[in-house]
N, C-alpha and C positions, 0 to 999 in steps of 0.2 A: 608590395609583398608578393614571393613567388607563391604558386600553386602548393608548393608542398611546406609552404609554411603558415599555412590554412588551415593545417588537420586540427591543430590542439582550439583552434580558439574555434571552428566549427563546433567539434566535440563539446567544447565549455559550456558555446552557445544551447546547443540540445538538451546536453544538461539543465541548463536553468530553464529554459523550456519546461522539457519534464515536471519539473518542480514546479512549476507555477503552473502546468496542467492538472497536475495529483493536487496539490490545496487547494487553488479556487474550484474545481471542479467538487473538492471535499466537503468546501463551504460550503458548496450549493446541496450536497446532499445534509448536511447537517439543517441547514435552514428547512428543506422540505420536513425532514425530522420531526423539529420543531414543530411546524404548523398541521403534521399529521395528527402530532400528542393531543390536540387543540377539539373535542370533540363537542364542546359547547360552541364551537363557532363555524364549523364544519358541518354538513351533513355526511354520512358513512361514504355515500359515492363519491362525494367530493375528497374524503381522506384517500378513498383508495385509488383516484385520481394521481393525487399528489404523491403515492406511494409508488405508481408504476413510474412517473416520473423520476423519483428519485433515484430507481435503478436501474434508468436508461443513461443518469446522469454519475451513478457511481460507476460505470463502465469504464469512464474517464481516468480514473486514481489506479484502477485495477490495472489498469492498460499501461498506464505509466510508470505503476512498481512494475511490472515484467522486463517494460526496457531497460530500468532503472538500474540492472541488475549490469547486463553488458555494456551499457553506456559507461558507469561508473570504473570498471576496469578499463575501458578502453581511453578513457580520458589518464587515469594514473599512471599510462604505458607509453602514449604519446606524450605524455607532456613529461617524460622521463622520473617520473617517482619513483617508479617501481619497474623491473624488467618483467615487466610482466611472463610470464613462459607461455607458449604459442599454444601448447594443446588447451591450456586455461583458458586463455583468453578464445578460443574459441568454442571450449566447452560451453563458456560463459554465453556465446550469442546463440547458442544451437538450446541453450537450456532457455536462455529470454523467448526468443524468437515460439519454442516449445509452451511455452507457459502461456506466452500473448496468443497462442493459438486454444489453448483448453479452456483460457477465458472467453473468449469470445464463442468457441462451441457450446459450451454451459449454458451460453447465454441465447445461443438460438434455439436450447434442444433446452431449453427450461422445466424441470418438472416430468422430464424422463429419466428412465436406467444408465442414458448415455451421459446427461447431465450430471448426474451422482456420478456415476464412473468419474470423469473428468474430474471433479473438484477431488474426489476422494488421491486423484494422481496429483495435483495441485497443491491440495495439504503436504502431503510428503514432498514436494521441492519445496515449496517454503521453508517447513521446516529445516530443511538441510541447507539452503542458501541461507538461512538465518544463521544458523550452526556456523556456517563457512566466514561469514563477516565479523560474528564473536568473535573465534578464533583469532581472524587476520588482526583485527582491532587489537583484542588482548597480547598476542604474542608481541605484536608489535610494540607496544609499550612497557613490555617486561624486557626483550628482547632486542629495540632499535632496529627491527628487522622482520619483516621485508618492507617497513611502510618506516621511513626511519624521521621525517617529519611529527612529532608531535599531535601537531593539529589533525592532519591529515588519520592517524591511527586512533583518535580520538573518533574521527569523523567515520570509519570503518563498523569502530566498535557502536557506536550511536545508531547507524543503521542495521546496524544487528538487533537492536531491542528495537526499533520501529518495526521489524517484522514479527517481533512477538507481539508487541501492541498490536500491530495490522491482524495479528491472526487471533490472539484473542479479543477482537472485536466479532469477526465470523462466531467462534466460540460462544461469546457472550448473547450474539442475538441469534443463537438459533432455536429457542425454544420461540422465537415468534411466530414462525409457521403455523404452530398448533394454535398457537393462541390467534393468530389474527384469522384461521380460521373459525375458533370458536363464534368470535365476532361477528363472522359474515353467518353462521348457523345462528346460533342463540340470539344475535341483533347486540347492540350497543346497551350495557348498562354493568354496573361495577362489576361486578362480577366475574364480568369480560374483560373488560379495559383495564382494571385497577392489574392484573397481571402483569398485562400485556404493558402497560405503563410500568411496571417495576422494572423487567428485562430493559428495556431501549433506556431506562436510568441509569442501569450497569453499564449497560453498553455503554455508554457517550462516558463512562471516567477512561477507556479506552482510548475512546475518539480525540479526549484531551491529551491523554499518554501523547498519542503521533501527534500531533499538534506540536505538542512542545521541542519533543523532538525531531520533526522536521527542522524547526527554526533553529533548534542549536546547531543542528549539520549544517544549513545553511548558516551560519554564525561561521563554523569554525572555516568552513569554504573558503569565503570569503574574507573574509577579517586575516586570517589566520594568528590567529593571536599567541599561540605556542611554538615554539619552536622547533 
């Protein structure tokens, strides 16, 4: 195989990379999750332990939706799905590359104005790369165009709603701040927890949301079972 017939199945590779970086790394925050809820079997420092853990290790999915964004066109353009247009495709790696940087600043500047800054810039691209996969998905299958494979604009439009899931998961546990504060003020006992337990409940029907549909994206990827 020449060098320049390397690029699509590199890209593929990365690809499924990605994806198996963003859910087992998921898993592992789910499971910490889990064993944080757990405060008859825990002591407080050993939750909050298990909780800074967990959002050294959700860095991982964070990090991976960002590429996930310019990987994914870059793959549909090389392996000729889609002509992809030049300023796209590079808006696409200047807005990943963009994104995979405010994550990672947030995360060293946690708990500052700079940190809020960034996510608060964060939200609004989400938002709108989400907006932009909708679209690309839906028109395509009203339309046959620009994604005229079936599966493929199936799989467009699916990762459109995983970032609304993704984003209202943020949404859904951000009242835990206050409350896992209270916690560490007022000490463990219902009062506190039983809240604080209801939000991370909300949260995880979320957590399932992307669950599922990651696997269907990876489903139609691969299988391609439409035409």
């Amino acid at each position: 195989m020449v060098l320049s017939e390397l690029g699509y199945p590199v890209l593929v590779y990365a690809h499924l990379l990605l994806f198996v970086l963003w859910l087992g790394a998921d898993v592992g925050v789910f499971v910490l999750g889990q064993h944080f809820r757990r405060r008859e079997t825990y002591s407080l420092d050993q939750r909050i332990a298990l909780l800074k853990l967990l959002v050294e290790i959700d860095m991982v999915p964070r990090s991976a939706w960002a590429l996930m964004v310019p990987l994914s066109l870059s793959v549909v353009d090389v392996g000729q799905w889609w002509d992809v247009p030049g300023w796209l495709l590079l808006g696409a790696w200047i807005v990943g590359l963009f994104w995979l940087w405010l994550v990672w600043d947030s995360h060293r500047h946690d708990m500052t104005p700079r940190a809020a800054r960034n996510r608060k810039i964060e939200g609004w691209l989400r938002w709108l790369v989400g907006a932009f996969y909708l679209w690309l998905g839906g028109q395509s299958l009203l339309a046959d165009a620009p994604l005229q494979p079936d599966w493929l604009a199936w799989k467009a439009l699916l990762f459109g709603l995983i970032f609304v899931a993704a984003i209202m998961i943020d949404v859904t546990f951000k009242p835990v701040g206050a409350q896992l504060g209270a916690v560490l003020e007022q000490g463990s006992s219902d009062e506190t927890e039983i809240p604080l337990r209801r939000t991370m409940d909300r949260t995880r029907v979320w957590v399932w949301a992307v669950y599922l549909l990651l696997f269907a994206t990876a489903f139609l990827g691969n299988v391609k079972p439409l035409p």
